[in-house]
VEXLUMRO-535193 format. One record per residue (C-alpha): chain; x, y, z. Coordinates in pm, 1 decimal, decimal comma. Example, Ala and Ser with C-alpha at 12.3 -4.5 7.8 and 13.67 -1.06 7.14 Angstrom:
! residues 2
REC  c         x         y         z
REC  A    1230,0    -450,0     780,0
REC  A    1367,0    -106,0     714,0
This chain:
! residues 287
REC  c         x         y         z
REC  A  -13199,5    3229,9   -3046,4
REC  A  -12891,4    3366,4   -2846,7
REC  A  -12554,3    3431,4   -3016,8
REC  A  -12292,9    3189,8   -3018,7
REC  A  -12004,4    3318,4   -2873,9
REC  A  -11666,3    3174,3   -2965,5
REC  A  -11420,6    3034,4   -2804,3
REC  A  -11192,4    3325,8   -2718,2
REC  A  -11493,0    3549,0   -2649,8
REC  A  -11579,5    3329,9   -2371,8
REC  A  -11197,7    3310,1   -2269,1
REC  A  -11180,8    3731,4   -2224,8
REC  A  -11526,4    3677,2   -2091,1
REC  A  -11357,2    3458,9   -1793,4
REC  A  -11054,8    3619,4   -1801,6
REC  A  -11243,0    3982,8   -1717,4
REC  A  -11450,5    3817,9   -1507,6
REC  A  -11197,4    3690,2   -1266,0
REC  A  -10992,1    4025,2   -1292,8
REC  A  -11265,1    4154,0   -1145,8
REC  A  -11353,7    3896,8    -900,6
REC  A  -10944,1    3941,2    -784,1
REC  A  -11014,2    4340,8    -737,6
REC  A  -11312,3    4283,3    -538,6
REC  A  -11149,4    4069,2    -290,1
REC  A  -10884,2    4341,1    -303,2
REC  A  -11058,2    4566,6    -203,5
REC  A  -11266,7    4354,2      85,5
REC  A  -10891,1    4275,8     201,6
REC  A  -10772,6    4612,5     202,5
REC  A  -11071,4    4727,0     408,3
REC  A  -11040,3    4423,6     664,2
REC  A  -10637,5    4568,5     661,5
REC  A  -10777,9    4918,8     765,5
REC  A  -10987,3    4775,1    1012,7
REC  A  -10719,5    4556,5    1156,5
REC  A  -10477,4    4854,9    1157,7
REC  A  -10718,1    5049,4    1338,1
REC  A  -10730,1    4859,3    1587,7
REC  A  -10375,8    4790,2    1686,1
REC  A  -10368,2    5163,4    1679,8
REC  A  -10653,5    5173,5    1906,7
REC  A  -10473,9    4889,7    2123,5
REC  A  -10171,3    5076,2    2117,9
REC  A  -10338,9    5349,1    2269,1
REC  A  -10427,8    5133,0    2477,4
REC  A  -10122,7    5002,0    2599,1
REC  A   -9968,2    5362,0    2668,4
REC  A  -10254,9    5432,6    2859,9
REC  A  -10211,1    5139,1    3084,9
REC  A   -9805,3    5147,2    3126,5
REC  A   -9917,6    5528,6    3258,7
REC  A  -10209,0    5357,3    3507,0
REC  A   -9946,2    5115,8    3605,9
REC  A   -9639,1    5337,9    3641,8
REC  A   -9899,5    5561,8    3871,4
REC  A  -10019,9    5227,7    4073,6
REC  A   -9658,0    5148,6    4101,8
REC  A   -9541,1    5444,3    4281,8
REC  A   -9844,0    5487,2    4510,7
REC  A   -9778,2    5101,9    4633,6
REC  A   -9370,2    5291,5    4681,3
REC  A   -9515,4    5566,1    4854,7
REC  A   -9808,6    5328,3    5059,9
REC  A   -9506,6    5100,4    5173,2
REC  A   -9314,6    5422,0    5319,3
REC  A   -9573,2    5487,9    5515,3
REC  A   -9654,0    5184,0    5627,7
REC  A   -9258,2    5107,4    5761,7
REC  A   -9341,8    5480,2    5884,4
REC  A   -9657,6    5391,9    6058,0
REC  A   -9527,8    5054,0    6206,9
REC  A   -9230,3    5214,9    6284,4
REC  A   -9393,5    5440,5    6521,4
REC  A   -9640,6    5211,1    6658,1
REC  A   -9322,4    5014,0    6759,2
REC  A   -9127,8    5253,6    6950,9
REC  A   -9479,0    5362,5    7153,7
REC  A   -9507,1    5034,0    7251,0
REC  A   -9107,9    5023,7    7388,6
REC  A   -9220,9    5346,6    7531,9
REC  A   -9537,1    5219,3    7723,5
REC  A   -9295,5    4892,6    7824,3
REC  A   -9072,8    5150,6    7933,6
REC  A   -9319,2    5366,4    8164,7
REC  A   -9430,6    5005,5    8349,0
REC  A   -9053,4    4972,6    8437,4
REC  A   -9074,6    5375,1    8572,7
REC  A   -9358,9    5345,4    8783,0
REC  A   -9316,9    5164,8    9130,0
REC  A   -9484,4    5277,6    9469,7
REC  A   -9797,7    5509,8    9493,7
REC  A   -9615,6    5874,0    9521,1
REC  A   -9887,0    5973,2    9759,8
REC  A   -9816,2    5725,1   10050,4
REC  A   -9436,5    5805,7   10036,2
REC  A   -9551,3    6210,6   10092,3
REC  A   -9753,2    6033,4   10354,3
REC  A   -9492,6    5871,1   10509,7
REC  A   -9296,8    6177,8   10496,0
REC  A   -9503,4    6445,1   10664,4
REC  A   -9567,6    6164,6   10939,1
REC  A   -9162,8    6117,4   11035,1
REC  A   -9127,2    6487,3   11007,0
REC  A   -9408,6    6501,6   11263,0
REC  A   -9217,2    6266,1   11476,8
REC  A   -8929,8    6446,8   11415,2
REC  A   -9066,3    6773,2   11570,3
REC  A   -9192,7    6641,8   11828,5
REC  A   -8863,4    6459,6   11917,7
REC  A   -8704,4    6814,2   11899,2
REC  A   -8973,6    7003,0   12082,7
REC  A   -8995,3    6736,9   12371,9
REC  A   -8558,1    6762,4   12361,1
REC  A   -8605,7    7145,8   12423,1
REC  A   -8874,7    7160,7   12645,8
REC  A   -8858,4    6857,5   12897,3
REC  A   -8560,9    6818,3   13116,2
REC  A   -8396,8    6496,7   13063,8
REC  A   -8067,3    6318,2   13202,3
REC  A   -7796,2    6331,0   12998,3
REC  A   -7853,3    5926,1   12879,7
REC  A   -8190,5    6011,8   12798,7
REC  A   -8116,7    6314,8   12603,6
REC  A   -7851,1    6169,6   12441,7
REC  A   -8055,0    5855,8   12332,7
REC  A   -8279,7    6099,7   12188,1
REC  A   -8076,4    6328,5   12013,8
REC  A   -7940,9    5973,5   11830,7
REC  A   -8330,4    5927,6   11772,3
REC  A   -8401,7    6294,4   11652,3
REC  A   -8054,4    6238,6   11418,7
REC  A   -8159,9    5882,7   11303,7
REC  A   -8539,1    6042,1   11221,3
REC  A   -8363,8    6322,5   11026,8
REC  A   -8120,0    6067,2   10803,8
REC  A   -8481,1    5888,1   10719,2
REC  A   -8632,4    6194,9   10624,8
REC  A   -8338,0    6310,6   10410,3
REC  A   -8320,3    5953,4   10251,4
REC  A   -8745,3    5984,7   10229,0
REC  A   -8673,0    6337,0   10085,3
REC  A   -8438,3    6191,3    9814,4
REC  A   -8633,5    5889,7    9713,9
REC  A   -8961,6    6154,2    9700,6
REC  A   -8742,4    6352,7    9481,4
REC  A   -8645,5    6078,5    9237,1
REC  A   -9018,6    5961,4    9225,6
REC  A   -9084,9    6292,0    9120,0
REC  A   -8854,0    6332,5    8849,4
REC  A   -8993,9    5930,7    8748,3
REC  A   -9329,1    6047,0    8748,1
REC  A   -9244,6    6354,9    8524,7
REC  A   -9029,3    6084,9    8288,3
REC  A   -9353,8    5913,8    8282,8
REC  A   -9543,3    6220,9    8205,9
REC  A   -9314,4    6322,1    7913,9
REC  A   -9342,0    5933,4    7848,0
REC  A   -9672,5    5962,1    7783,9
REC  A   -9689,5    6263,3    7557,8
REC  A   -9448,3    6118,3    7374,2
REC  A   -9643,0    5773,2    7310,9
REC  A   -9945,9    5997,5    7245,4
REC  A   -9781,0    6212,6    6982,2
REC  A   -9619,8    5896,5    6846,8
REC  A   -9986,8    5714,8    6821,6
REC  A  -10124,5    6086,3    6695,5
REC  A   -9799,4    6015,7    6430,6
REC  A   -9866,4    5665,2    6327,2
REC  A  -10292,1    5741,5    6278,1
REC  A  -10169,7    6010,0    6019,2
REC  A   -9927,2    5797,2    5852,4
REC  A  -10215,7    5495,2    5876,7
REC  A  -10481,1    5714,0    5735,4
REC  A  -10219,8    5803,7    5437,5
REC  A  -10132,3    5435,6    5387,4
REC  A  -10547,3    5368,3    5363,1
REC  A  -10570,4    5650,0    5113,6
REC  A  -10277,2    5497,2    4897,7
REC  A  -10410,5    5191,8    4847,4
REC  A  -10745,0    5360,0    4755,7
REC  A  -10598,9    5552,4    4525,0
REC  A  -10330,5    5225,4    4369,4
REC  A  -10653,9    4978,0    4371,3
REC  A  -10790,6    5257,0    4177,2
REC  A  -10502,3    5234,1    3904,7
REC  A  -10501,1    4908,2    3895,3
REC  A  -10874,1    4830,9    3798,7
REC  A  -10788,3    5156,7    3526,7
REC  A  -10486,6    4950,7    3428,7
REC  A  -10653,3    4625,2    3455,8
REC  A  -10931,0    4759,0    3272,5
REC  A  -10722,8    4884,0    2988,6
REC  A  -10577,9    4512,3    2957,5
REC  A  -10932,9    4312,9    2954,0
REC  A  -11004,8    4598,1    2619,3
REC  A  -10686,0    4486,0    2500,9
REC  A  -10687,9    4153,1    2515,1
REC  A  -11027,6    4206,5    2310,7
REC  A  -10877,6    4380,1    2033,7
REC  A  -10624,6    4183,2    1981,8
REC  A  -10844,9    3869,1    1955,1
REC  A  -11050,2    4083,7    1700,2
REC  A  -10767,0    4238,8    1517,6
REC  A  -10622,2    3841,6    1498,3
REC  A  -10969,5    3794,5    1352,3
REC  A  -10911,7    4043,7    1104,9
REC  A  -10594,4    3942,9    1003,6
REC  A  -10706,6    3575,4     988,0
REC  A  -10930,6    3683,5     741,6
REC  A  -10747,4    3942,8     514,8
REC  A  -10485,4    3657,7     463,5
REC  A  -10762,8    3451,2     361,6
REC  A  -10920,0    3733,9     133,7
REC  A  -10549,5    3751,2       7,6
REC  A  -10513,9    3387,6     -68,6
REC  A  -10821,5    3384,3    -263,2
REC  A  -10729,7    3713,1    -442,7
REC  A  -10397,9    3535,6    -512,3
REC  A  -10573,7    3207,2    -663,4
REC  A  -10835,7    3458,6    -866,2
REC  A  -10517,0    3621,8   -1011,8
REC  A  -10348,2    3297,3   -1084,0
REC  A  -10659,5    3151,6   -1258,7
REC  A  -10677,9    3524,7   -1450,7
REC  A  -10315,5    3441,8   -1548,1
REC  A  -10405,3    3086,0   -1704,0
REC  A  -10711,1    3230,4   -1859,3
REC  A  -10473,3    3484,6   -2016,8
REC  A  -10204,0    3220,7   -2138,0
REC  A  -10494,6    3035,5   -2276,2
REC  A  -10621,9    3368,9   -2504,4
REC  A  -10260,1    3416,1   -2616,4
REC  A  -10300,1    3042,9   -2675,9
REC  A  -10600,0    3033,3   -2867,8
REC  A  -10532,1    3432,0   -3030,0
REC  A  -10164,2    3249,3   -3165,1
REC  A  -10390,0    2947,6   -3305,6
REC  A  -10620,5    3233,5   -3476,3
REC  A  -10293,1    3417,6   -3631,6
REC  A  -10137,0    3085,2   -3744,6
REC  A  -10442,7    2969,1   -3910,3
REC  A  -10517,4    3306,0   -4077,1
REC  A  -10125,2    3283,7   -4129,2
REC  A  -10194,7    2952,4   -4312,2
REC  A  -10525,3    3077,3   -4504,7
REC  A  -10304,5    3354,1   -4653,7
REC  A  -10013,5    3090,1   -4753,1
REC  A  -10241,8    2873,6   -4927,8
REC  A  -10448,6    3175,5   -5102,3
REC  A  -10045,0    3317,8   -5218,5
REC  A  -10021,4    2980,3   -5336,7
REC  A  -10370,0    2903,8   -5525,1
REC  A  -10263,3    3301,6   -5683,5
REC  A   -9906,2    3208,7   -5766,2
REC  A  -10012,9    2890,0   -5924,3
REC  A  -10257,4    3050,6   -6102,2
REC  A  -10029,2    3314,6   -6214,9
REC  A   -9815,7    3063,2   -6312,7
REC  A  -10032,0    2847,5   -6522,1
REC  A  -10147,3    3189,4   -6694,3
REC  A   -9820,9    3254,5   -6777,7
REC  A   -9747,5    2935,3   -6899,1
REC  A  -10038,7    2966,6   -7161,7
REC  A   -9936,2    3265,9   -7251,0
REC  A   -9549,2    3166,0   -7362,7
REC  A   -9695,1    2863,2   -7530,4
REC  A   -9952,3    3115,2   -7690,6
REC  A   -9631,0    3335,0   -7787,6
REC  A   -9411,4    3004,7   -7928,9
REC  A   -9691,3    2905,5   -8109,3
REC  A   -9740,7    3269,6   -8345,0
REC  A   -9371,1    3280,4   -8400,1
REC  A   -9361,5    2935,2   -8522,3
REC  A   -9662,6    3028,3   -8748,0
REC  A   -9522,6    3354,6   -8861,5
REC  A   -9180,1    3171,0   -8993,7
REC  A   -9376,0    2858,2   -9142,1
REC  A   -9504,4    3168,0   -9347,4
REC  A   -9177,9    3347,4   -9377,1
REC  A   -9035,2    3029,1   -9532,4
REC  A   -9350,7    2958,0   -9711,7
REC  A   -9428,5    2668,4   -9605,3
REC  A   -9778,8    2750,9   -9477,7
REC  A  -10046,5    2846,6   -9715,9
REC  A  -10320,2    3048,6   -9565,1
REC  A  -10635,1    3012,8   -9772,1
């Protein structure tokens, strides 16, 4: 048959009990706190890394845009260039040399037939008019040849100059398409580094959720150790008092009983000395 156990045994029973209950929800609180720290240090981490993925995506999207306005910027001014060359070009060079070598031909003959044939003064002077007329044309021929030429050379440097320009722009394009390789690059890295974030921080919530539960419950197991604890004072002040009162009442059965002792023995006394002077006075015969 099992022990009875009394009532403040089973008391300190509880009271240990949920002590111990209290430290092992303690220590499942402190571990979910490591665990929860650990990961906002991991997400912190984290974070630096993807402020440095963004800072980097930043200034490639900076440097992309330069060279972009760069690119455009070209492109633009070979297209006022090429505008520019349709205005410069006008009539076929080649029939105005044409032209040319045919009035000078005219004009040569003009002068050989004034030198060799004999003419009367009207005719020769009507023709020296026509051989001075021809040579005006030619010189005006001559000049408009010569500002062709220099038009067509304009047009020439024209068109190195929209070719270097387009040669200009393709390297700034091809720079701009690397750019944004390289900042869509950062940004899935930073992006990335924010989808793991995001997770930890719903998981470290988790956590935290949880410790504070862990902690609530260690806080009711310590409050319910606390009442257990009144209640052995409690019942260990009852258990004094009444031992207290058992001692009281055994001082009092001993002082009573000292007393009544005493009592027989002065009556005990009274009685002797009343006997011994009864005899004294001889009024008491002892036979």
């Amino acid at each position: 048959m099992p022990k009875k156990i009394s009532e403040l045994q089973s008391a300190e029973l509880k009271f240990r009990a949920l002590l111990n209950k209290r430290d092992e929800i303690n220590n499942q609180a402190a571990a979910l706190r490591s665990e929860r720290d650990s990961m906002h240090e991991q997400k912190r981490a984290l974070q630096d890394g993807m402020k440095v993925a963004r800072d980097r995506r930043d200034a490639l999207v900076e440097q992309m845009r330069a060279h972009k306005k760069r690119r455009d910027d070209l492109q633009a001014k070979a297209k006022e260039l090429i505008e520019f060359k349709k205005k410069l070009k006008g009539a076929p060079m080649g029939s105005l040399k044409d032209e040319i070598r045919g009035q000078e031909a005219e004009l040569r003959a003009m002068e050989l037939r004034q030198q060799t044939v004999p003419l009367k003064i009207p005719e020769e002077r009507r023709l020296l008019e026509d051989i001075k007329k021809k040579t005006d044309e030619v010189k005006r021929l001559r000049v408009v040849l010569g500002e062709q030429e220099k038009i067509q050379k304009e047009v020439h440097d024209v068109d190195k100059s929209i070719d270097a320009l387009f040669r200009q722009a393709d390297k700034e394009h091809a720079e701009v398409v690397r750019l944004s390789e390289e900042q869509h690059k950062a940004h899935e890295e930073a992006t990335a580094h924010a989808s793991e974030i995001a997770a930890l921080t719903a998981a470290a919530n988790k956590k935290h959720g949880e410790f504070l539960k862990l902690r609530e419950d260690a806080d009711a197991s310590h409050q319910k150790a606390q009442e257990m604890r009144d209640k052995i004072i409690e019942i260990k002040g009852a258990k004094r008092q009444e031992r207290l009162e058992e001692r009281k009442a055994i001082r009092d059965v001993n002082t009573a009983a000292r007393k009544a002792l005493d009592d027989k023995q002065v009556r005990d006394r009274a009685a002797d000395d009343a006997l011994q002077l009864l005899l004294k006075k001889g009024k008491v015969e002892i036979r």
